[in-house]
C-alpha positions as CSV (number, residue, x, y, z in Angstrom):
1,X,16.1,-6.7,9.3
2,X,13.6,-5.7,6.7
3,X,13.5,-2.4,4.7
4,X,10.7,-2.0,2.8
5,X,10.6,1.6,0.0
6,X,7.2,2.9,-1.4
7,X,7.2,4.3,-5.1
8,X,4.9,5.4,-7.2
9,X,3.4,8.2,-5.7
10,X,2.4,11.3,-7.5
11,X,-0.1,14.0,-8.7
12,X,-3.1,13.0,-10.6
13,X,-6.5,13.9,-11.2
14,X,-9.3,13.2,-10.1
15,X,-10.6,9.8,-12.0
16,X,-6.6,8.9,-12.8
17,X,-4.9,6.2,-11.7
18,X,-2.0,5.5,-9.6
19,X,0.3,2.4,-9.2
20,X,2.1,2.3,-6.3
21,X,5.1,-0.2,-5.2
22,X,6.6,-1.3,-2.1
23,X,9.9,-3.5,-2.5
24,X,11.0,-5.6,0.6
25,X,14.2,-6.0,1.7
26,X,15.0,-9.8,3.5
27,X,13.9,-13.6,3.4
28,X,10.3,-12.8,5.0
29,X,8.6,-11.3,2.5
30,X,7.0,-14.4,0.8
31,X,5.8,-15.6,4.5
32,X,4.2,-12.4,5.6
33,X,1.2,-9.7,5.5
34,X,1.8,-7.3,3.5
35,X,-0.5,-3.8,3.9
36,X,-1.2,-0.5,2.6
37,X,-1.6,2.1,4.3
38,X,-2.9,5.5,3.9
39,X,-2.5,9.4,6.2
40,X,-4.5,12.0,5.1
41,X,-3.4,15.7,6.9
42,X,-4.6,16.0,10.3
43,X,-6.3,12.7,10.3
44,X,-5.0,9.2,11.8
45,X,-3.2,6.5,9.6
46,X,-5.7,3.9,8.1
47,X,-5.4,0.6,6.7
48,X,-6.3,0.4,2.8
49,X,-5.8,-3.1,1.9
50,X,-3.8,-6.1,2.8
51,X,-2.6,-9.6,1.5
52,X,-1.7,-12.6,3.0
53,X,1.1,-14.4,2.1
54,X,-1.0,-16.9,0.2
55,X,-2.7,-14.3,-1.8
56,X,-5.7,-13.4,0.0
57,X,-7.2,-9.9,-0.2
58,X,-9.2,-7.5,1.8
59,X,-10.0,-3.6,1.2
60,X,-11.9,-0.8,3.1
61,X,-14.9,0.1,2.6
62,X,-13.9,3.3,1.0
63,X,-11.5,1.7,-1.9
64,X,-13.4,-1.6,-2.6
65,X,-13.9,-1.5,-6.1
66,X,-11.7,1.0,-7.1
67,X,-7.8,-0.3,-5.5
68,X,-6.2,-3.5,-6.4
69,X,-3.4,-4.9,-4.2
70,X,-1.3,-7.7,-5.4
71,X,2.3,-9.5,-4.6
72,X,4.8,-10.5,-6.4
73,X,7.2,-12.6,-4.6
74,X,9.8,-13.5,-6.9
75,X,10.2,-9.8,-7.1
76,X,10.0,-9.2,-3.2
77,X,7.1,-6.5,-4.1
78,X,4.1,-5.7,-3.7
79,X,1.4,-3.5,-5.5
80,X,-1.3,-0.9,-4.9
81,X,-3.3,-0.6,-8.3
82,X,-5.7,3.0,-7.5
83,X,-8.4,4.0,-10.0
84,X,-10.9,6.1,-10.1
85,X,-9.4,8.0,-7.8
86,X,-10.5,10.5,-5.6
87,X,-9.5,14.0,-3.9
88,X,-10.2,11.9,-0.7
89,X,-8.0,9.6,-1.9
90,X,-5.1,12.2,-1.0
91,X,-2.4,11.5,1.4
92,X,0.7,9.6,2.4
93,X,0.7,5.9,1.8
94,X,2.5,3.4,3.5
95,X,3.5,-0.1,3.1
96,X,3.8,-2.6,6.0
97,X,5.2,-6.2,6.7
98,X,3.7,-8.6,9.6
99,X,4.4,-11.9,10.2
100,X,3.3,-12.7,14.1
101,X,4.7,-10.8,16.5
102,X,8.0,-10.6,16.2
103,X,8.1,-8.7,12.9
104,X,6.4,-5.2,12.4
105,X,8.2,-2.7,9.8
106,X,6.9,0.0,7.7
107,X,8.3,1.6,4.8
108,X,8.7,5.7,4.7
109,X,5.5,6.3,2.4
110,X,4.7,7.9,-0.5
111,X,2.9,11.0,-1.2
112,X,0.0,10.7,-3.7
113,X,-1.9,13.9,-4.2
114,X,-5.7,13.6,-6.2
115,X,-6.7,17.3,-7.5
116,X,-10.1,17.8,-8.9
Protein backbone atom coordinates (compact mmCIF):
# COMPACT_ATOMS: atom_id res chain seq x y z
CA UNK A 1 0.00 0.00 0.00
CA UNK A 2 1.21 3.47 -0.87
CA UNK A 3 0.27 6.79 0.80
CA UNK A 4 1.40 9.57 -0.83
CA UNK A 5 0.80 13.55 1.26
CA UNK A 6 1.01 16.91 -0.83
CA UNK A 7 2.63 20.04 1.00
CA UNK A 8 3.37 23.13 0.10
CA UNK A 9 0.40 24.70 -0.88
CA UNK A 10 -0.54 28.24 -0.11
CA UNK A 11 -1.49 31.92 -1.07
CA UNK A 12 0.76 33.84 -3.31
CA UNK A 13 0.67 36.43 -5.75
CA UNK A 14 0.52 36.71 -8.84
CA UNK A 15 4.33 36.26 -10.27
CA UNK A 16 5.36 34.27 -6.74
CA UNK A 17 6.45 31.13 -6.50
CA UNK A 18 5.33 27.95 -5.02
CA UNK A 19 7.18 24.65 -4.03
CA UNK A 20 5.10 21.93 -3.62
CA UNK A 21 6.03 18.31 -2.14
CA UNK A 22 4.60 14.98 -2.38
CA UNK A 23 6.21 12.27 0.08
CA UNK A 24 5.50 8.50 -0.86
CA UNK A 25 4.90 6.07 1.47
CA UNK A 26 6.35 2.18 0.31
CA UNK A 27 9.14 0.37 -1.80
CA UNK A 28 7.68 1.63 -5.34
CA UNK A 29 8.42 4.91 -5.39
CA UNK A 30 11.90 4.76 -7.13
CA UNK A 31 10.18 2.33 -9.88
CA UNK A 32 7.29 4.45 -10.68
CA UNK A 33 5.53 7.66 -12.44
CA UNK A 34 5.16 10.09 -10.45
CA UNK A 35 2.49 13.17 -11.57
CA UNK A 36 1.03 16.38 -10.69
CA UNK A 37 -1.94 17.17 -10.83
CA UNK A 38 -4.06 20.15 -10.87
CA UNK A 39 -8.48 20.98 -10.16
CA UNK A 40 -9.42 24.29 -10.74
CA UNK A 41 -13.39 24.98 -9.29
CA UNK A 42 -15.93 23.69 -11.52
CA UNK A 43 -13.48 22.36 -14.05
CA UNK A 44 -12.06 18.62 -14.55
CA UNK A 45 -8.70 17.44 -12.97
CA UNK A 46 -5.69 17.91 -15.36
CA UNK A 47 -2.33 16.55 -15.63
CA UNK A 48 0.55 19.21 -14.99
CA UNK A 49 3.71 17.36 -15.21
CA UNK A 50 5.08 14.00 -14.70
CA UNK A 51 8.42 12.06 -14.30
CA UNK A 52 9.50 8.81 -14.98
CA UNK A 53 11.33 6.86 -12.75
CA UNK A 54 14.50 7.48 -14.61
CA UNK A 55 14.15 11.09 -14.54
CA UNK A 56 12.39 12.06 -17.62
CA UNK A 57 10.04 15.05 -17.72
CA UNK A 58 7.01 16.34 -19.53
CA UNK A 59 4.72 19.52 -18.83
CA UNK A 60 1.43 21.00 -20.32
CA UNK A 61 1.39 23.38 -22.53
CA UNK A 62 0.16 25.84 -20.03
CA UNK A 63 3.16 25.52 -17.35
CA UNK A 64 6.10 24.67 -19.78
CA UNK A 65 8.46 27.19 -18.78
CA UNK A 66 7.23 28.28 -15.78
CA UNK A 67 6.89 24.66 -13.31
CA UNK A 68 9.69 22.41 -12.63
CA UNK A 69 9.06 18.86 -11.40
CA UNK A 70 11.85 16.74 -9.95
CA UNK A 71 12.38 13.47 -7.67
CA UNK A 72 14.26 12.71 -5.09
CA UNK A 73 14.35 9.19 -4.33
CA UNK A 74 16.44 8.71 -1.46
CA UNK A 75 13.95 10.96 0.05
CA UNK A 76 10.79 9.07 -1.36
CA UNK A 77 9.66 12.72 -2.72
CA UNK A 78 8.93 14.39 -5.28
CA UNK A 79 8.71 18.17 -6.24
CA UNK A 80 6.60 20.73 -8.12
CA UNK A 81 8.80 23.97 -8.48
CA UNK A 82 5.79 26.90 -9.72
CA UNK A 83 6.98 30.33 -10.91
CA UNK A 84 5.73 32.96 -12.39
CA UNK A 85 2.65 32.00 -11.42
CA UNK A 86 -0.67 32.79 -12.41
CA UNK A 87 -4.33 33.43 -11.13
CA UNK A 88 -5.03 30.48 -13.58
CA UNK A 89 -2.71 28.70 -11.84
CA UNK A 90 -5.28 28.39 -8.89
CA UNK A 91 -6.60 25.19 -7.63
CA UNK A 92 -6.11 21.94 -5.84
CA UNK A 93 -3.01 19.96 -6.80
CA UNK A 94 -2.54 16.48 -6.55
CA UNK A 95 0.24 14.02 -6.66
CA UNK A 96 -0.06 10.52 -8.22
CA UNK A 97 1.98 7.17 -8.37
CA UNK A 98 1.81 4.62 -11.54
CA UNK A 99 3.68 1.88 -12.10
CA UNK A 100 1.65 -0.47 -14.84
CA UNK A 101 -1.48 -1.38 -13.92
CA UNK A 102 -1.65 -2.72 -10.81
CA UNK A 103 -0.69 0.45 -8.88
CA UNK A 104 -2.73 3.78 -9.16
CA UNK A 105 -2.81 6.05 -5.91
CA UNK A 106 -3.20 9.59 -5.36
CA UNK A 107 -2.45 11.79 -2.55
CA UNK A 108 -5.25 14.20 -0.91
CA UNK A 109 -4.01 17.56 -2.69
CA UNK A 110 -3.10 20.70 -1.77
CA UNK A 111 -4.74 23.88 -2.15
CA UNK A 112 -2.58 26.66 -3.92
CA UNK A 113 -4.49 29.86 -4.37
CA UNK A 114 -2.65 32.73 -7.01
CA UNK A 115 -4.37 36.36 -6.28
CA UNK A 116 -3.61 39.13 -8.56
Amino acid sequence: QVQLVESGGGLVQAGGSLRLSCAASGSIFSISYMGWYRQAPGKQREWVAGISSGGSTDYSDSVKGRFTISRDNAKNTVYLQMNSLKPEDTAVYYCRLTRGILYDYWGKGTQVTVSS
